[in-house]
C-alpha positions in Angstrom: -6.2 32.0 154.1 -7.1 36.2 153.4 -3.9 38.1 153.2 -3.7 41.9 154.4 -1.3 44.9 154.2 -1.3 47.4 156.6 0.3 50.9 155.6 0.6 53.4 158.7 3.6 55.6 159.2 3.3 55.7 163.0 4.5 52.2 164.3 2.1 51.9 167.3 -0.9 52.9 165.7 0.3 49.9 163.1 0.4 47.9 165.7 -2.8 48.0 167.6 -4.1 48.0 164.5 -3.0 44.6 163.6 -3.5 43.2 167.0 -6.9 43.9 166.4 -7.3 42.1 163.1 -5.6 39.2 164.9 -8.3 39.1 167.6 -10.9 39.8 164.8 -10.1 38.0 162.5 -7.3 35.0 163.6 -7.2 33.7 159.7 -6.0 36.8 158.3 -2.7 36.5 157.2 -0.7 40.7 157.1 1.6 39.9 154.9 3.2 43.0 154.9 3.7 46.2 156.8 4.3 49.7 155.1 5.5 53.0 156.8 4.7 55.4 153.7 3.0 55.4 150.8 5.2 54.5 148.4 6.6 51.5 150.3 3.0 50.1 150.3 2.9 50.5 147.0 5.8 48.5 146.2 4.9 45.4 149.1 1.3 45.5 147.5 2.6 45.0 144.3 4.9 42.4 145.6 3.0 40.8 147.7 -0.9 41.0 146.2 -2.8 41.1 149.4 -6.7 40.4 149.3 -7.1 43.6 151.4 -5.3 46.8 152.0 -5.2 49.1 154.9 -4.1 52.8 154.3 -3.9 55.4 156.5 -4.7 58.2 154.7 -1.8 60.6 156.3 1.4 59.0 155.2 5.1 61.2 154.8 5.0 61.5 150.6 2.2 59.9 149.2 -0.9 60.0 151.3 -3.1 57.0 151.3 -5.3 57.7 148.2 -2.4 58.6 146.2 -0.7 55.2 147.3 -4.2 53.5 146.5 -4.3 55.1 143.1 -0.7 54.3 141.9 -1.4 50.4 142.8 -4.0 50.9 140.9 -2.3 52.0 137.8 0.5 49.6 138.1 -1.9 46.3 139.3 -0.9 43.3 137.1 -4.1 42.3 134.4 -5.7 39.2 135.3 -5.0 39.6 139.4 -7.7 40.9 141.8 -7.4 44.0 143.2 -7.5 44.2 147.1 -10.0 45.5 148.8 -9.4 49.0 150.3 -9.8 50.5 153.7 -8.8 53.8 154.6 -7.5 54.4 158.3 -8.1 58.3 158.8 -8.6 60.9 161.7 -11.7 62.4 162.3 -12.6 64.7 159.7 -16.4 65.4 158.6 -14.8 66.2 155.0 -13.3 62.9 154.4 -16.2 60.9 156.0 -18.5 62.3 153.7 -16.3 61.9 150.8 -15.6 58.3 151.4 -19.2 57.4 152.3 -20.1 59.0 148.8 -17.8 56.8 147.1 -19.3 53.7 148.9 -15.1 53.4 150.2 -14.6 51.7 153.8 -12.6 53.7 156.7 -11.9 53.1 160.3 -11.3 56.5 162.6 -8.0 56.9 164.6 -8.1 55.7 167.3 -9.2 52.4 165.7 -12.0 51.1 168.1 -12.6 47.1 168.3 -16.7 47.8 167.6 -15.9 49.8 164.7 -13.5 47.3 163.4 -16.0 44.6 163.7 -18.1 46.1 161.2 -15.5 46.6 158.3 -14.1 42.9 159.0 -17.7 41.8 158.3 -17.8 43.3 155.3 -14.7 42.8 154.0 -15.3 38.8 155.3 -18.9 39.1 152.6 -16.6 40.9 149.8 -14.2 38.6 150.1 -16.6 35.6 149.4 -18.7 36.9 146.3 -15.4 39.1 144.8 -15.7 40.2 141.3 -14.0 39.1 138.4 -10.2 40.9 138.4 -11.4 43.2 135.8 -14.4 44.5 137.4 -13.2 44.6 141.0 -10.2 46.7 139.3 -12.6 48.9 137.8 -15.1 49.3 140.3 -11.9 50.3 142.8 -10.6 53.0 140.4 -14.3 54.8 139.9 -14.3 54.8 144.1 -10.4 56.7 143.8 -11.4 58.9 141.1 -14.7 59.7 143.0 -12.5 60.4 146.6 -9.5 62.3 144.4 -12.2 64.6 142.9 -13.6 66.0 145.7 -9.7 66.6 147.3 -7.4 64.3 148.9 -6.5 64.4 152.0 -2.7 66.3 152.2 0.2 64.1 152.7 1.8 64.3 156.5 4.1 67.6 156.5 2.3 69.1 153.5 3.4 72.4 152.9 0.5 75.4 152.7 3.4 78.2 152.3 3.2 80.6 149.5 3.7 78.8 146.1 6.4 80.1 144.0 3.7 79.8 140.7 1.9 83.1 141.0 -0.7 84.8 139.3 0.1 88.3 138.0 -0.6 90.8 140.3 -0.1 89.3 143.8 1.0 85.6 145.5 -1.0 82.9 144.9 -1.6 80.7 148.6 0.1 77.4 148.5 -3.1 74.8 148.0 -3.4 71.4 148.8 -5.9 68.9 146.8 -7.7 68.3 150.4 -9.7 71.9 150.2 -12.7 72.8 148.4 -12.1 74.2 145.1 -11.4 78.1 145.3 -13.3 80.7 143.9 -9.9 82.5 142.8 -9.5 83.2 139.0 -6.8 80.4 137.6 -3.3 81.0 136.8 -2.3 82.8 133.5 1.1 83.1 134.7 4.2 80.8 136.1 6.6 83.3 137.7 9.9 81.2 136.8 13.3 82.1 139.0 15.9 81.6 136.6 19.3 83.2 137.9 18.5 86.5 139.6 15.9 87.3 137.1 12.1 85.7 137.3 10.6 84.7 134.1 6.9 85.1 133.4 6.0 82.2 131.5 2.3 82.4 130.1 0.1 79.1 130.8 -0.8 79.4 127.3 3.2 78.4 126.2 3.0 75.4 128.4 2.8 72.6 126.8 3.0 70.1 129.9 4.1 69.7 133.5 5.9 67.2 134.8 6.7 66.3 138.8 10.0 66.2 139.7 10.1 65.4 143.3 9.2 68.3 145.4 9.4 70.4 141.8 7.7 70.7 139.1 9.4 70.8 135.6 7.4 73.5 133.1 8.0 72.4 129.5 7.5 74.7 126.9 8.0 74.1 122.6 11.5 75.3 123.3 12.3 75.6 126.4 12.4 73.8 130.0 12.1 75.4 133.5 11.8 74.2 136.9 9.7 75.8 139.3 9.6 75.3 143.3 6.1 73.8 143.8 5.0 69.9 143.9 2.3 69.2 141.0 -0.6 68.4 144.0 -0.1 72.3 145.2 0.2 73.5 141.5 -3.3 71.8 140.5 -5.7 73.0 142.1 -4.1 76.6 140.6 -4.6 75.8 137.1 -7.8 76.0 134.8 -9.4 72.1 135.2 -11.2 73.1 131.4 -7.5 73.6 129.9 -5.2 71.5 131.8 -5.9 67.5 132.5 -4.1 65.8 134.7 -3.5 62.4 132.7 -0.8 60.5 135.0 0.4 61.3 138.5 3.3 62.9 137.2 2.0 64.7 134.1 -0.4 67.6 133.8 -0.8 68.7 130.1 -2.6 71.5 128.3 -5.5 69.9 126.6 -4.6 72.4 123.0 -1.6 70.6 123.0 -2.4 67.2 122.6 -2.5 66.3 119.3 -3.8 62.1 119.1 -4.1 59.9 121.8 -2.8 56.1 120.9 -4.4 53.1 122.2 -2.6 50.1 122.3 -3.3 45.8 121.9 -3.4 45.8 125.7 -5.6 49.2 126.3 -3.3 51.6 127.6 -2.9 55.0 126.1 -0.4 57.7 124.8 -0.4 61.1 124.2 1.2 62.6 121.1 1.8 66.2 121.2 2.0 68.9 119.1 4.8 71.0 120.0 7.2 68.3 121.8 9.2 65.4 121.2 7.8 63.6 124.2 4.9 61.0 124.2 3.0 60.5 127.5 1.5 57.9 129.0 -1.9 57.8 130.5 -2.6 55.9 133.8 -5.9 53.8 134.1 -6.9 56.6 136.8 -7.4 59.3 133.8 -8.1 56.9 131.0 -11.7 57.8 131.0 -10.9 61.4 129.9 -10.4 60.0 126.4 -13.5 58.9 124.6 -14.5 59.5 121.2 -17.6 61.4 120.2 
């Protein structure tokens, strides 16, 4: 019997939605129901459902961010679910995900529409890849979705970003618009006490998330800045600063070897800290050798 998870923070919405899988599809098991993202994260894990359902809106992680940290943390050897993104109607997103060759169902979820994905996840389901290949193939359709802007978590904040660029405020930005034609940060303006700090991006050696902050680590020093890492992103020269985990951005000059291990996964030594960081199977491809 197929096994499902449904993640979707508004409870009726959840609902319907599995009604209609029951009337679709009366041998599909949902083994689990999620209300945010990182909840579904932790059932998926628990549970390893053949499919998953993720509304792309979701308090905290949005759906693609859910989908992505499964994907880092998915056990070797298991298959990874099948994906289907629930979403309101946005031209934006629709594009994206037909790009990425990703399944979606538009709120409010119609029975037709429905019918079509349960088909196609019915034929998946029956000539599924081998667990590594389904695992990759599912990561290349994230990073394909995630580099084009994900959609912003429910109650994102678009207020102005306490990391601004010399010279005037830089607009809080979410990952879901198009990349801006304003100049990168050069600049983190720091509050410490009732004094602000102008750290240069150049002294920076990495960022780290730290909840709805963001913790700015220097060679010698530490500061923590008012801004989650998704806002603080799109902000930063993509040339000079690589995202390599969901909750590490670091400045490419920094990194001095990256370490593979027996099983594949990588770390990053760097130059001017202590630390070592780890490098989730979403970013491993940035490391190749020539």
């Amino acid at each position: 019997m197929p096994t499902a998870l449904i993640a979707e923070d508004e409870e009726l919405l959840a609902a319907h939605l599995r009604q209609e899988l029951k009337a679709l599809w009366p041998t599909l098991d949902v083994v689990a129901m999620a209300a945010h993202g990182e909840e579904a994260v932790t059932l998926a894990l628990r549970h390893r459902p053949e499919v998953c359902f993720f509304d792309i809106r979701m308090p905290g992680m949005t759906g693609l961010e859910a989908a992505a940290q499964l994907a880092d943390d998915w056990p070797d050897g298991t298959p990874f679910p099948l994906l289907v993104f629930v979403t309101a109607y946005d031209q934006f997103a629709l594009q994206a995900f037909e790009r990425a060759a990703v399944d979606y169902v538009l709120k409010p979820v119609q029975r037709e529409r429905l019918a079509q994905t349960v088909g196609r996840l019915q034929a998946a389901l029956a000539q599924r890849q081998t667990p590594p290949a389904a695992l990759e193939s599912a990561i290349e359709q994230l990073r394909g979705l995630l580099a084009v802007g994900a959609v912003p978590a429910a109650g994102a904040s678009s207020g102005t970003a306490v990391a601004a660029p010399v010279g005037g405020s830089a607009a809080g930005d979410n990952s879901s618009a198009p990349l801006s034609s304003t100049p990168p940060l050069r600049h983190l303006q720091v509050g410490v006490g009732d004094a602000i700090v102008m750290v240069p991006l150049d002294e920076v050696v990495y960022l780290e998330a730290a909840d709805k902050y963001v913790r700015v680590m220097t060679a010698d020093q530490e500061y923590l800045v008012r801004i989650s890492l998704r806002e603080l992103l799109p902000q930063l020269d993509a040339q000079r600063f690589w995202q390599v985990h969901r909750g590490h951005i670091v400045h490419v000059d920094a990194i001095d070897r990256v370490h593979r291990d027996e099983s594949g996964k990588l770390t990053l030594r760097l130059r001017r800290r202590p630390e070592k960081l780890a490098v989730s199977r979403m970013y491993g491809h940035l490391f190749r050798a020539m």
